[in-house]
C-alpha positions as CSV (number, residue, x, y, z in Angstrom):
1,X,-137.2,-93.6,26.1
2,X,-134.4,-94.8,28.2
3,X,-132.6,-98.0,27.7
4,X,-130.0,-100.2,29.9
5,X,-127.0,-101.3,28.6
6,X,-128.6,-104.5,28.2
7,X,-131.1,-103.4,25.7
8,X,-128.6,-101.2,23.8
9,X,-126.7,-104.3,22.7
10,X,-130.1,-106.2,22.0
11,X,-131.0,-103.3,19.9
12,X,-127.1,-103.3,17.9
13,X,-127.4,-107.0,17.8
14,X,-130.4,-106.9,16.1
15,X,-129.4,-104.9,13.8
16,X,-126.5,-107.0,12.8
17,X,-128.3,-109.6,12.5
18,X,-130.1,-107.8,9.9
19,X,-127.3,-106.5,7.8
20,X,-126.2,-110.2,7.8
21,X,-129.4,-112.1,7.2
22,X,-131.1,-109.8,4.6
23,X,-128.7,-108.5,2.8
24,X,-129.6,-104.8,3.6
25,X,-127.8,-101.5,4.2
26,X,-127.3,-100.6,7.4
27,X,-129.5,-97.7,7.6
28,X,-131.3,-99.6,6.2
29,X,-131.4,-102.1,8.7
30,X,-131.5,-99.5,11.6
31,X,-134.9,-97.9,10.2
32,X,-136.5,-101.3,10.2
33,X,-135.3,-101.8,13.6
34,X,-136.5,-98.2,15.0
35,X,-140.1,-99.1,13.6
36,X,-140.4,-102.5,15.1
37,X,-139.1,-100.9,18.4
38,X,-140.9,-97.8,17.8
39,X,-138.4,-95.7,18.7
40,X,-137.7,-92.1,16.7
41,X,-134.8,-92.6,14.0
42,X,-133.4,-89.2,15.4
43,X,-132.5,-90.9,19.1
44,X,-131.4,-94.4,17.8
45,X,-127.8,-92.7,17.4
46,X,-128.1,-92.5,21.1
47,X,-127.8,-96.6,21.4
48,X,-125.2,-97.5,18.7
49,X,-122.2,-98.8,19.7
50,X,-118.7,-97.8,18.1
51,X,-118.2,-100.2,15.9
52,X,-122.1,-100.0,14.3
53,X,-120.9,-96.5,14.2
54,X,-117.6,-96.8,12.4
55,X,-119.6,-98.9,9.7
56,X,-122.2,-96.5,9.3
57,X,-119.7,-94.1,8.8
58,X,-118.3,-95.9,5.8
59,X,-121.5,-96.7,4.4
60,X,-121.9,-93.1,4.3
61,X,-118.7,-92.2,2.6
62,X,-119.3,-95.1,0.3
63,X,-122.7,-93.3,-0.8
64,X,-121.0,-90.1,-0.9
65,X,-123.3,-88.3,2.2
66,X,-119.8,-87.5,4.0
67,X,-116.6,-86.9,2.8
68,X,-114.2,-89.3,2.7
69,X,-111.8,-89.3,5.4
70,X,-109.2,-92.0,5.1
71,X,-108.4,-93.6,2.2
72,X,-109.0,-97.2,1.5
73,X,-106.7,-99.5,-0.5
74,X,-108.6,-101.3,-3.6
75,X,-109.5,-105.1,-2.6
């Protein structure tokens, strides 16, 4: 499947959207968006943007799938 540039932010956007208004994860959030758009989980890295990638990256060292890589000051 091939996307414009214009449907690459639709598809982050939406996916904001849902971190924000439902309260979920962002994997999460980009699993429910691959099955509404029927797209394959494996390519939807493809279409990210940076910063949904930077965030997924933390979520992931949060969880403990990757190591940490920076470390964060306590809030």
């Amino acid at each position: 499947m091939v996307f414009t540039e214009q449907q690459k932010k639709h598809f982050c956007r939406m996916i904001e959207e849902r971190v924000m208004n439902s309260n979920l994860t962002y994997i999460d959030a980009i699993l429910e968006c691959c099955d509404q758009m029927n797209l394959e989980p494996e390519t939807a890295g493809k279409f990210l943007n940076s910063p949904l990638k930077e965030k997924l990256m933390v979520e992931f060292e949060d969880i403990n799938l990757l190591p940490k890589t920076k470390s964060q000051l306590p809030i």
